[in-house]
BAFI-3210 file (N, C-alpha, C; in Angstrom, 3 decimals, decimal comma, padded with zeros to 6 digits):
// residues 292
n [1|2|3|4|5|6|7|8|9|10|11|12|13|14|15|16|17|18|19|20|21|22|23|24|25|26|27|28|29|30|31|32|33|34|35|36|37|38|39|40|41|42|43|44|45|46|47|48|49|50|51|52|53|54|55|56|57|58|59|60|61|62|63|64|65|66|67|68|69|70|71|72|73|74|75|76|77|78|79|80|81|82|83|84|85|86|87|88|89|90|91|92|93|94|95|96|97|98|99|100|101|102|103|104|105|106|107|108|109|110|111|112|113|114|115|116|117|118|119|120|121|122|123|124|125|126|127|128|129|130|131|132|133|134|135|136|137|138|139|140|141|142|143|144|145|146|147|148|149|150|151|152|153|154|155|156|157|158|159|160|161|162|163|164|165|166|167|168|169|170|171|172|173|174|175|176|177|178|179|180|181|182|183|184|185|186|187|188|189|190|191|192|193|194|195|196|197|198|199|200|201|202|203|204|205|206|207|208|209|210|211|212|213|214|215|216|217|218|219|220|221|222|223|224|225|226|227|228|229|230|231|232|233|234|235|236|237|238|239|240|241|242|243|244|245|246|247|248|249|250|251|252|253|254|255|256|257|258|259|260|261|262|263|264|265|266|267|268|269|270|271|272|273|274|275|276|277|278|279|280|281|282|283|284|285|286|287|288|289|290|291|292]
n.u [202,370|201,621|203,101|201,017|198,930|198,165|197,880|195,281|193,473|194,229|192,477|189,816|186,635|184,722|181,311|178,137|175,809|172,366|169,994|167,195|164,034|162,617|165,086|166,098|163,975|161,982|162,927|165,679|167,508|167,792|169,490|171,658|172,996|173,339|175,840|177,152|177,743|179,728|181,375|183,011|183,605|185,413|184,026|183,732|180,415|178,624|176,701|174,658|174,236|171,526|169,527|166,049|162,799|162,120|159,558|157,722|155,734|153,651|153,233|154,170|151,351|149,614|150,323|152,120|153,965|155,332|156,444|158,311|159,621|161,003|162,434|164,093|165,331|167,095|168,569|170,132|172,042|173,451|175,006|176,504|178,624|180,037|180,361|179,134|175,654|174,344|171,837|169,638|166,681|163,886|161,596|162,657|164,788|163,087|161,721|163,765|165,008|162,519|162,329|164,635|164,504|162,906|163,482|165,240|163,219|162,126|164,362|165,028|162,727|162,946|165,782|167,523|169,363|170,131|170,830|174,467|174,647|175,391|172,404|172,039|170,655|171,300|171,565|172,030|174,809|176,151|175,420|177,399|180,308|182,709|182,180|180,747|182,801|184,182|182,752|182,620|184,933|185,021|183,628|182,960|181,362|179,077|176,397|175,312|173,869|171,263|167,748|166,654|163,990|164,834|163,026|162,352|160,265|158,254|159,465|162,569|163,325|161,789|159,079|161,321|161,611|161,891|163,932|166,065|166,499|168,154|167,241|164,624|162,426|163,060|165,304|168,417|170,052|169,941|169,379|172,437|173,665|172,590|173,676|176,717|177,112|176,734|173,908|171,325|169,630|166,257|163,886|161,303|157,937|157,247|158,995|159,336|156,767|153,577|153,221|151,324|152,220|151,587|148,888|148,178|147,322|145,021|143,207|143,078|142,687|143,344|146,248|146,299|145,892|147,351|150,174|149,870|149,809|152,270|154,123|152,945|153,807|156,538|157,082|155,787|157,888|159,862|160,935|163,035|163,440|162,777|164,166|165,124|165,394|163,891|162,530|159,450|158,301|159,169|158,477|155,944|155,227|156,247|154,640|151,860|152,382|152,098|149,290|147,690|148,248|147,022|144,290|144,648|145,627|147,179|148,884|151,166|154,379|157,305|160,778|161,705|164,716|166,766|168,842|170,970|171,633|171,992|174,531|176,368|176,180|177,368|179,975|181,120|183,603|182,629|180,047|176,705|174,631|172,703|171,610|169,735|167,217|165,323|163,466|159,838|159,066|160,886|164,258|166,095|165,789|166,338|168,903|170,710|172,047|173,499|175,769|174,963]
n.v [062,764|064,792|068,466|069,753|068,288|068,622|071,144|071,546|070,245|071,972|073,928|073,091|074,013|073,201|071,943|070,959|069,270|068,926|067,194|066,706|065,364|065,232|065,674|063,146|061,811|062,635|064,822|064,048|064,944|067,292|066,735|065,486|067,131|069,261|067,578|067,395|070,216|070,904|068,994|069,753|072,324|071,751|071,587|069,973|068,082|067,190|065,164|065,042|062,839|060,123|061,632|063,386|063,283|067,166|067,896|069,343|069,636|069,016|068,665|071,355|072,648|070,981|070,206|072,558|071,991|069,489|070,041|072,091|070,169|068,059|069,481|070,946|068,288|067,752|070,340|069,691|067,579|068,691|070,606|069,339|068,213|070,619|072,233|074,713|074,545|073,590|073,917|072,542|072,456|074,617|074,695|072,819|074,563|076,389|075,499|074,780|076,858|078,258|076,404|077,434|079,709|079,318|077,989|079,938|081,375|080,053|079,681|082,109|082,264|080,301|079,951|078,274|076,273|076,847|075,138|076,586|077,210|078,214|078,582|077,912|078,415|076,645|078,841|081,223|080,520|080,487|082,723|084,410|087,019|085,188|082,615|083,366|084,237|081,650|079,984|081,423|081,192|078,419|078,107|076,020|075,687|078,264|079,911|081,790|083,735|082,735|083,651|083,632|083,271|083,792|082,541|082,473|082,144|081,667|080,643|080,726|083,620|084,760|085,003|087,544|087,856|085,297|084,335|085,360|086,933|089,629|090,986|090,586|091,060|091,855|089,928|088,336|086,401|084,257|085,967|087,054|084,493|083,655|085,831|085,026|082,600|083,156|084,088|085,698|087,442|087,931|090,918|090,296|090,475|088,549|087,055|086,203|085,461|082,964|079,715|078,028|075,651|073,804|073,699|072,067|069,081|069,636|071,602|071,880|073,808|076,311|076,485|075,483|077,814|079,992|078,630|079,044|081,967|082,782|081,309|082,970|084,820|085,077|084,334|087,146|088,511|087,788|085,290|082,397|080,067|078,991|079,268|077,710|077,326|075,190|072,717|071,918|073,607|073,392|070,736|071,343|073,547|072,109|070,252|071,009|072,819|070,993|069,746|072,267|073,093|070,607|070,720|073,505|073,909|076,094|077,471|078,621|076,862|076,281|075,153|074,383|074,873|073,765|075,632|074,249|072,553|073,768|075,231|073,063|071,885|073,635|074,312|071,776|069,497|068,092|066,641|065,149|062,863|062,051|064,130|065,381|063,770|063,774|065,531|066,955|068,875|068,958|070,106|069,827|071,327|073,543|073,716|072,046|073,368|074,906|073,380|071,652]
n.w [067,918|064,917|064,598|062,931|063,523|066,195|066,262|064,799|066,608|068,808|067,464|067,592|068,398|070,921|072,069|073,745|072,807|071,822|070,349|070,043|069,436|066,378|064,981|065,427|063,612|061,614|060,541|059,944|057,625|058,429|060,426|059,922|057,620|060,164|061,399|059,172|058,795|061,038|060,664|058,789|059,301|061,605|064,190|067,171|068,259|070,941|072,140|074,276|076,954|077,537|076,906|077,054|075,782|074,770|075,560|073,741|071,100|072,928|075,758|077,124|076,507|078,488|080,845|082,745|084,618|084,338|081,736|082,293|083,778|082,262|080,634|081,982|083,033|081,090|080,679|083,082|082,588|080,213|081,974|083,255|081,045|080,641|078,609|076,318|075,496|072,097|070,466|067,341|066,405|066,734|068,976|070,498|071,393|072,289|074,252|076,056|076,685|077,464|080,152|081,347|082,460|084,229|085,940|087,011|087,979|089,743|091,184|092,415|094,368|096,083|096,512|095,381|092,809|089,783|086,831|085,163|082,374|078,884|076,484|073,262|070,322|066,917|065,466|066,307|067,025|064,353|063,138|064,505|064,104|063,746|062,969|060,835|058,941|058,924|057,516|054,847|054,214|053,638|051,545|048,171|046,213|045,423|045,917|044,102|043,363|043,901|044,915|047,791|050,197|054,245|056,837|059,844|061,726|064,945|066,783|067,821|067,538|069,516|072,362|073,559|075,779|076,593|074,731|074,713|072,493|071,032|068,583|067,778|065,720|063,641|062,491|061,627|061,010|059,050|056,764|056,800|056,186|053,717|052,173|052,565|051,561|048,545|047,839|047,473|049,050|049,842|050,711|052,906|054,394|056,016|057,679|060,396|061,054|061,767|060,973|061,389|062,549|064,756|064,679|062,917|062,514|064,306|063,129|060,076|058,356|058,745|059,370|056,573|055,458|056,930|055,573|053,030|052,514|053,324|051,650|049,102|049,882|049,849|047,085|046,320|046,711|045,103|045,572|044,922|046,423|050,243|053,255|056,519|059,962|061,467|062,217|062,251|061,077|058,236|057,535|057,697|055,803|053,251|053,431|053,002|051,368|049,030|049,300|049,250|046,700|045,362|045,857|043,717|041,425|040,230|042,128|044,115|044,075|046,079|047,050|050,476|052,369|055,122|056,652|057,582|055,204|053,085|053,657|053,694|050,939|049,730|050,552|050,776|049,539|047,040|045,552|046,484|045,393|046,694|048,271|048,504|048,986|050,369|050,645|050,030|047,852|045,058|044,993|042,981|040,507|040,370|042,059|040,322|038,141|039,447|039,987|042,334]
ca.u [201,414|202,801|202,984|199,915|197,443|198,205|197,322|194,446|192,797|193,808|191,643|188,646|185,150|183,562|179,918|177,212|174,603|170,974|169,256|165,815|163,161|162,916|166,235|166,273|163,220|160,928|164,114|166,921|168,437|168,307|170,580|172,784|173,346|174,420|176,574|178,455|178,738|180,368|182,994|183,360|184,485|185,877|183,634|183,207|179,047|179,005|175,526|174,551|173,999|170,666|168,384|164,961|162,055|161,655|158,053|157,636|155,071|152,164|153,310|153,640|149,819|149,037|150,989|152,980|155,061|156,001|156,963|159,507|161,065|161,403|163,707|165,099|166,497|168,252|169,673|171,305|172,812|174,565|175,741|177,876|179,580|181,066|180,027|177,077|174,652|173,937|170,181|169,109|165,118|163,415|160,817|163,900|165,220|162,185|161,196|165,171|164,705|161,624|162,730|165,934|163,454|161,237|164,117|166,078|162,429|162,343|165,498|164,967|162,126|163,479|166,865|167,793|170,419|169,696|172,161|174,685|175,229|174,741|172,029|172,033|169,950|172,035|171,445|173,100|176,277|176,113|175,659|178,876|181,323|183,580|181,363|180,158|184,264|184,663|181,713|182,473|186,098|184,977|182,712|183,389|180,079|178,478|174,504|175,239|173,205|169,797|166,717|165,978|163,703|164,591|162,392|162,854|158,792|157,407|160,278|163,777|163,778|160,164|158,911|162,376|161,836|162,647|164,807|167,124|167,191|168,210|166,629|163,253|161,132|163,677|166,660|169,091|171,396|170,210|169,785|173,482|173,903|172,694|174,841|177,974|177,299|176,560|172,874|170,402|168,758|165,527|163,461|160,076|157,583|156,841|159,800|158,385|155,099|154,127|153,264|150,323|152,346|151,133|147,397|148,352|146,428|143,264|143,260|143,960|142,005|143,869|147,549|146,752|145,769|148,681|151,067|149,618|149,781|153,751|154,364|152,414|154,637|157,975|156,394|155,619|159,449|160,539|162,144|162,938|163,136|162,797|165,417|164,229|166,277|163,123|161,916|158,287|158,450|159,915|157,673|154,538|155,549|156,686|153,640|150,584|151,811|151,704|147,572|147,200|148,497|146,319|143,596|143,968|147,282|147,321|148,944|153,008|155,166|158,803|161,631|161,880|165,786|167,492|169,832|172,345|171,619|173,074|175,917|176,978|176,483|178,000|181,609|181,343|184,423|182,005|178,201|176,267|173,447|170,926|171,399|168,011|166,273|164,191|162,623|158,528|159,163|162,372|164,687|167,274|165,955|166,672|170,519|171,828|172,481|174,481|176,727|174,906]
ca.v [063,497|065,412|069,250|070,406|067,676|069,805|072,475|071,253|069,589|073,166|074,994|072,697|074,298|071,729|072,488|070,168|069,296|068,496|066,843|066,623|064,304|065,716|065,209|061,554|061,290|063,010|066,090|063,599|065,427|068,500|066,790|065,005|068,432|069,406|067,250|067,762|071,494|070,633|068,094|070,605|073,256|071,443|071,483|068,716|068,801|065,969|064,514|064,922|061,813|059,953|063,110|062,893|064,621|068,254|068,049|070,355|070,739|068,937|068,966|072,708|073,281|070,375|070,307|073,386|071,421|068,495|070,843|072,672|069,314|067,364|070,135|070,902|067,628|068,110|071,150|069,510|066,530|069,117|071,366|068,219|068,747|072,372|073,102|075,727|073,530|073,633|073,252|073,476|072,565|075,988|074,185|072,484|075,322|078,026|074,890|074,926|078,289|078,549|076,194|078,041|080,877|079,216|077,428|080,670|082,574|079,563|079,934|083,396|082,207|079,316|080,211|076,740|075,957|077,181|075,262|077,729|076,408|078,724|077,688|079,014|077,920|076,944|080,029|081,892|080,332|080,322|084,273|085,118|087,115|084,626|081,535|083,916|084,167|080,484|079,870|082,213|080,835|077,360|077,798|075,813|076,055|079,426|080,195|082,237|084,984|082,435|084,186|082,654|084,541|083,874|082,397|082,465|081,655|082,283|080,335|081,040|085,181|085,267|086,182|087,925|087,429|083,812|083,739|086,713|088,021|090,998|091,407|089,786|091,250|091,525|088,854|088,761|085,880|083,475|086,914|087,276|083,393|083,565|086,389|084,918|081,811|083,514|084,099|086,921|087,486|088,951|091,033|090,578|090,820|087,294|085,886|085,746|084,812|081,802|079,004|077,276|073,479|073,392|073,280|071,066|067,951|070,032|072,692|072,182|074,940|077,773|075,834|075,861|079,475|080,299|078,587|079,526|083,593|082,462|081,263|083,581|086,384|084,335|084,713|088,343|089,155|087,136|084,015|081,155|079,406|079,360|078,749|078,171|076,373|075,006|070,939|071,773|075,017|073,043|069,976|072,028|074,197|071,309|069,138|071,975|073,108|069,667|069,893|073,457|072,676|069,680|072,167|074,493|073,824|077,855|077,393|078,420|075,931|076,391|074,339|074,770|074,161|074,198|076,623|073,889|071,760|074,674|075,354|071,772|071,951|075,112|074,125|070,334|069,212|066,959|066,888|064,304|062,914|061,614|065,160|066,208|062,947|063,675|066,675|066,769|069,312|068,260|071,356|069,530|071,692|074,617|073,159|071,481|074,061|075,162|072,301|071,758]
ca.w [067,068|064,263|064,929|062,350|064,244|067,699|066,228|064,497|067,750|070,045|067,021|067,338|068,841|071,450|072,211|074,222|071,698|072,358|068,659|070,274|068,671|065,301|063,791|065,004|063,049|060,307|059,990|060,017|057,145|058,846|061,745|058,939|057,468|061,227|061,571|058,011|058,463|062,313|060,763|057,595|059,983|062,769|065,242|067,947|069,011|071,955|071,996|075,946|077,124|077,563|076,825|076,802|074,662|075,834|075,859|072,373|071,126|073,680|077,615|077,523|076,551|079,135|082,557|083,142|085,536|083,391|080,330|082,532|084,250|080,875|079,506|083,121|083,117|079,801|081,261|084,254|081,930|079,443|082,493|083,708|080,286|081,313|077,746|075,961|074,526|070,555|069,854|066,094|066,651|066,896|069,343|071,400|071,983|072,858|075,954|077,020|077,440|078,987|081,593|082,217|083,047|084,874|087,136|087,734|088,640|091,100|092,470|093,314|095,446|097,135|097,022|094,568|091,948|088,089|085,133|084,957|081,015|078,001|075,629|072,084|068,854|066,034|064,075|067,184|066,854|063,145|062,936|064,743|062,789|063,132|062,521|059,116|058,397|058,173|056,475|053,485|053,448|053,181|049,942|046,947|045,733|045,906|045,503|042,500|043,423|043,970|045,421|048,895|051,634|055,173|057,295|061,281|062,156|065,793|068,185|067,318|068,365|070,215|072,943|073,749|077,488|076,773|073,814|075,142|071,330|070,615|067,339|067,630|065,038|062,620|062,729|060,135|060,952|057,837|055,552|056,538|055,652|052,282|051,788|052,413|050,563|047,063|047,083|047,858|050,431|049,582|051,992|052,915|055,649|056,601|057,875|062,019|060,894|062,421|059,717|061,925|062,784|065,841|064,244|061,282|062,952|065,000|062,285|058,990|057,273|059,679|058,931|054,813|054,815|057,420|054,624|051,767|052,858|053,544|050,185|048,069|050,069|049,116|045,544|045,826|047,122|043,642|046,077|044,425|047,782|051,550|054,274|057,474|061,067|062,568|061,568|062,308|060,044|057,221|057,244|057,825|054,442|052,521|053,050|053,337|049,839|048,293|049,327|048,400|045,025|044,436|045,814|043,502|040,340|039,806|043,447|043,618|045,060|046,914|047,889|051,329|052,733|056,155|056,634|057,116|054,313|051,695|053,809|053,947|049,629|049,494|051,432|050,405|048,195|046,295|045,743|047,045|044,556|047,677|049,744|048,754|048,467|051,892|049,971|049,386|047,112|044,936|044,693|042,048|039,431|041,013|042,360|039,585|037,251|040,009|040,478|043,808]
c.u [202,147|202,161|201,623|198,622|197,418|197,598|195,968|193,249|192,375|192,776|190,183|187,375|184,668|182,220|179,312|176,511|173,192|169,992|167,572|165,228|162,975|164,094|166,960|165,359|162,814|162,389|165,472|167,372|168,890|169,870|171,877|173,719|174,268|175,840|177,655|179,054|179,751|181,334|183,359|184,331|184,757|185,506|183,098|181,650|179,256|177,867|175,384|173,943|172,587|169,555|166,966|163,752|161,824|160,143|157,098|156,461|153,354|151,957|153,282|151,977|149,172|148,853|152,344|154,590|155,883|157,133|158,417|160,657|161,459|162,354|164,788|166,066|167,474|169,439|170,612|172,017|173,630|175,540|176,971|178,912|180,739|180,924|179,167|177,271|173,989|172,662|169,693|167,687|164,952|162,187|161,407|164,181|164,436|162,156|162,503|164,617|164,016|161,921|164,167|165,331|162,956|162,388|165,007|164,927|162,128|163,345|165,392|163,988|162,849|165,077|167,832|168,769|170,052|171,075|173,256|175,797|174,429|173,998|171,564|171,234|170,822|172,210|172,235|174,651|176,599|176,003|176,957|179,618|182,578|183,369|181,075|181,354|184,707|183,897|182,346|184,003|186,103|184,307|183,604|182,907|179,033|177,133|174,653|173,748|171,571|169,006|166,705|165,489|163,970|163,555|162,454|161,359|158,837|158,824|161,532|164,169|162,700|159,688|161,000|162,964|162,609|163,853|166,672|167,403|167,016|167,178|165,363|162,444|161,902|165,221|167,193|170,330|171,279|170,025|171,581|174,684|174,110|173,709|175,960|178,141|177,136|175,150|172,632|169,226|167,755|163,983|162,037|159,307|157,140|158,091|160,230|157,359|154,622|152,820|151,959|150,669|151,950|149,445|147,163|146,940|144,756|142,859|143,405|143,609|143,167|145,515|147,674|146,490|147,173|149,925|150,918|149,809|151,396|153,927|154,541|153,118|155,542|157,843|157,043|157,171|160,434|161,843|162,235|162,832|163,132|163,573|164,902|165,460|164,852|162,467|160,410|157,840|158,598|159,110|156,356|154,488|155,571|155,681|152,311|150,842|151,481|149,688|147,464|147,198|147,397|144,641|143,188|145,596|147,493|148,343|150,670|153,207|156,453|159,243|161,982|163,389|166,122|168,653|171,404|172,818|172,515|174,165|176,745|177,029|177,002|179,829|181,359|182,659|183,791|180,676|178,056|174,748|172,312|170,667|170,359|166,806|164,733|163,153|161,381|158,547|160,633|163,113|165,660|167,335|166,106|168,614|171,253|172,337|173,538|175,970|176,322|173,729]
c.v [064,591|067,441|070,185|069,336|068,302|070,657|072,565|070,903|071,129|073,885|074,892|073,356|073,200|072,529|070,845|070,641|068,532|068,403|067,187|065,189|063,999|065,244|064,041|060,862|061,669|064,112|065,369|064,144|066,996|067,886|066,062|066,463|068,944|069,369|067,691|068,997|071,265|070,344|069,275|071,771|073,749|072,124|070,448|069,016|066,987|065,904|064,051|063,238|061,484|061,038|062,403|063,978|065,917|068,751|069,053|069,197|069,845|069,164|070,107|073,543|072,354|070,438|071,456|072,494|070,406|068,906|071,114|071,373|067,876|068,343|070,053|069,690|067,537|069,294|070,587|068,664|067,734|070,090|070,660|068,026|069,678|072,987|074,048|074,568|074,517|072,972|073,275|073,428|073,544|075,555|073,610|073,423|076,396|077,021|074,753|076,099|078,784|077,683|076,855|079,291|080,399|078,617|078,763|081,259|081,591|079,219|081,221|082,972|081,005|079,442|078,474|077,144|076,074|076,808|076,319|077,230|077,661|078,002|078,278|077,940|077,972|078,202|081,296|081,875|080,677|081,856|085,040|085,336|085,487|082,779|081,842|083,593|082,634|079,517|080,471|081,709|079,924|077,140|077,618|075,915|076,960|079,199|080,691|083,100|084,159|083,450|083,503|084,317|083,863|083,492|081,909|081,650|082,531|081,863|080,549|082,795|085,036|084,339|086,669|088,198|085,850|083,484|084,387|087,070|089,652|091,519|090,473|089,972|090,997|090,383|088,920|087,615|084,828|084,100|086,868|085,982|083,040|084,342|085,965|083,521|082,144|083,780|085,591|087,038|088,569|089,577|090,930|090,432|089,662|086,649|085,570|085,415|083,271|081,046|077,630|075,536|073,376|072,576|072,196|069,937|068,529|070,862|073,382|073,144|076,252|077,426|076,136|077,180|079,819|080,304|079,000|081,148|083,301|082,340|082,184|085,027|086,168|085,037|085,829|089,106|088,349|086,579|083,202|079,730|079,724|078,944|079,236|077,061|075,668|073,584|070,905|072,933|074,076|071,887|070,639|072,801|073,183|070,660|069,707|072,201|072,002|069,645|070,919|073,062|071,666|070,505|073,167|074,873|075,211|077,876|077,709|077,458|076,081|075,569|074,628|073,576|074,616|074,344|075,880|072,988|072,870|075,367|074,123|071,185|072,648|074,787|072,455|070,595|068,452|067,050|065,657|063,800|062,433|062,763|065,858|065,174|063,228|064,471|066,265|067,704|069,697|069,837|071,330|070,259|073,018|074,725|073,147|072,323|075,141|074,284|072,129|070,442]
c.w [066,312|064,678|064,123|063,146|065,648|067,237|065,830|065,362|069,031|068,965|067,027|068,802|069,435|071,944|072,615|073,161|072,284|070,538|068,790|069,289|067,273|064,241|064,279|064,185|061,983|059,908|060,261|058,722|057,256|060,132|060,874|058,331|058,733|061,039|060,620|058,160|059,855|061,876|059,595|058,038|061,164|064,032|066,081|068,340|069,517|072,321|073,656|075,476|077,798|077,789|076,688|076,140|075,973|075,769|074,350|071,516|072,570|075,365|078,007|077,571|077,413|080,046|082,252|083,689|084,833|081,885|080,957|083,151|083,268|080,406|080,645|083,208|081,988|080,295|082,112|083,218|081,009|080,747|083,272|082,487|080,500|079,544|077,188|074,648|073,239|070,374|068,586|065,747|066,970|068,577|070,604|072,033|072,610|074,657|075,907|077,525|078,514|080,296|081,868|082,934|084,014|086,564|087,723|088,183|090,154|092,308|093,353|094,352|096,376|097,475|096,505|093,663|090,473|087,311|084,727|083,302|079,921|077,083|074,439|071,175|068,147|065,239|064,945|067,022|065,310|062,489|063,577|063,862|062,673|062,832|060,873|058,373|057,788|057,398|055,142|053,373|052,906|051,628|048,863|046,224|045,707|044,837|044,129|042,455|043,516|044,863|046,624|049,879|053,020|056,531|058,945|061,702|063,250|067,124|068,587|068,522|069,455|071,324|073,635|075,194|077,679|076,045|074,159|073,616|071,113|069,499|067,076|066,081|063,463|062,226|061,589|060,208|059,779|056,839|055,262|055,754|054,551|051,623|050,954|051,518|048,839|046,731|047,671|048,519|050,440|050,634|051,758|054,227|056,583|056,961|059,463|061,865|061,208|061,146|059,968|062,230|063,659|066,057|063,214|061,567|063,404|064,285|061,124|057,861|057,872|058,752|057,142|054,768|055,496|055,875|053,775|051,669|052,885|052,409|049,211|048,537|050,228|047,666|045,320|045,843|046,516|044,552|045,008|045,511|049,214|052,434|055,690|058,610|062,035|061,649|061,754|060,876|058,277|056,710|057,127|056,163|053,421|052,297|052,569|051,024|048,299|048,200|048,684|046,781|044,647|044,652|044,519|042,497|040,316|041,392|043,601|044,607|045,515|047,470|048,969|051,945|054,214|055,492|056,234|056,172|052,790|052,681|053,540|052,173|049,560|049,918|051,117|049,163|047,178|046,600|045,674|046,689|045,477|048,863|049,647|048,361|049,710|051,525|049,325|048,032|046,511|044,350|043,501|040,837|039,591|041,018|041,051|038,624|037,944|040,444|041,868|043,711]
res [x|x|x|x|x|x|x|x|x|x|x|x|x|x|x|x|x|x|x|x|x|x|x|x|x|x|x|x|x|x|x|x|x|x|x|x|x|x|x|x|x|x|x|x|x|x|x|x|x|x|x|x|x|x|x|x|x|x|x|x|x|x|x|x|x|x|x|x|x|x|x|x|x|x|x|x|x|x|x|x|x|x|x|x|x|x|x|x|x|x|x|x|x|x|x|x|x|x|x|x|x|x|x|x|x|x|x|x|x|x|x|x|x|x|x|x|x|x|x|x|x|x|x|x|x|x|x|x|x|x|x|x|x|x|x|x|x|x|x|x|x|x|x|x|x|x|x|x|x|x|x|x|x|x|x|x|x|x|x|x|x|x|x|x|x|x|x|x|x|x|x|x|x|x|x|x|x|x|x|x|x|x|x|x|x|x|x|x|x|x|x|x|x|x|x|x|x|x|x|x|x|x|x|x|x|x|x|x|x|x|x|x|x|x|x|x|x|x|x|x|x|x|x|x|x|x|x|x|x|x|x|x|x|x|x|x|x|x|x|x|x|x|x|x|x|x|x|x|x|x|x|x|x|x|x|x|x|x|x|x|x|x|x|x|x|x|x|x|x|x|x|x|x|x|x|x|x|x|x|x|x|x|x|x|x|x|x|x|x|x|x|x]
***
């Protein structure tokens, strides 16, 4: 092996990964994205082996018990890795959590065995200075000062008993994102507000006002779009304002992107004319005048 592929291999990042349900299905170009920024800047993510859904979003409001040993067993399968597991579902990762809670509050009573595996949300790893560093070195394609607001929702920081974040109310690791790729990161007060997917199906009057109050306070904090790490967040936005709009044309509309879909344009050597075909609301006229 020649002496720059050694070195290349000791510099690479391994991480246990957990995709969840989501980005094998309706947000497969959020987990495509993943993947690109991973190989973009050489990081191995090692796809635990035979995982199974972590119960998100219906076993937790059903059976307590079932919620926590559907994720629990995810936990034990990545802790036979020896790596910290990479989650980028917002929804994935709140039920890891809560069962890592729920199995260490039952170890203390019984005196049992708790995963001893870190488990972070993509947007964790992805805010480290030195995750930000090779982000902003890789850009070939910078935002060019676009508008985007931020959007975390309800599962990501919250409740901060489960998530262990520091910065619950206010988070700042995809303000600091846009940043470093070339845009602007503009502030406003909705970007924990939770966006009603959970109600979409039993609820859909609560869900379109939810979104529509989201939007129209994108708008008011002159976004041009929304950036969000959560596949329920992102479909729920994307589809709600398609109705509103036919609702009611006076209605604004926003391209809503994961986080890692404009890093993975942003640090690409080459643009990729089907990387926003998945999009309900098509952002190309936004992009292309960026070379993106």
């Amino acid at each position: 092996m020649a002496p720059e592929e050694t070195k290349e291999e000791e510099a690479q990042e391994e991480y246990a990964y957990y995709p969840g349900c989501s980005l094998h299905g309706t947000a497969h170009e959020y987990e495509d994205s993943v993947q690109e920024v991973a190989r973009l800047l050489n990081i191995r993510l090692t796809e635990i082996p035979d995982w199974n859904c972590c119960g998100a979003s219906s076993a937790h409001m059903t059976d307590h018990g079932l919620a926590v040993d559907l994720a629990a067993r995810n936990l034990r399968i990545a802790e036979r890795t020896g790596k910290d597991l990479l989650v980028p579902c917002a929804a994935c990762f709140h039920r890891l959590k809560a069962a890592e809670k729920a199995m260490g509050a039952e170890a203390e009573r019984q005196g049992g065995k708790t995963p001893k595996i870190g488990v972070f949300h993509l947007s964790d790893w992805l805010r480290r200075p030195d995750s930000l560093r090779k982000i902003r070195d890789a850009v070939k394609t910078p935002l060019k000062g676009m508008r985007l607001v931020p959007y975390y929702g309800c599962l990501i920081t919250r409740p901060p008993s489960i998530t262990d974040s520091g910065e619950h109310e206010d988070p700042k690791s995809m303000d600091f994102l846009i940043q470093i790729l070339g845009g602007e990161a503009k502030r406003w007060s909705h970007k924990t507000e939770c966006c009603g997917g959970s109600l979409a199906l039993g609820r859909a009057d609560i869900t379109n006002a939810l979104v529509s109050r989201l939007v129209k306070a994108a708008v008011r904090a002159d976004a041009q779009g929304i950036l969000t790490m959560c596949p329920m967040c992102q479909a729920n936005l994307e589809t709600n304002q398609l109705e509103l709009k036919q609702q009611d044309s006076g209605h604004p509309v926003l391209p809503i992107f994961f986080a890692t879909e404009l890093i993975a344009a942003c640090i690409s050597e080459s643009t990729t004319a089907n990387r926003w075909k998945a999009h309900l609301v098509d952002p190309k006229g936004l992009l292309s005048p960026l070379g993106l």
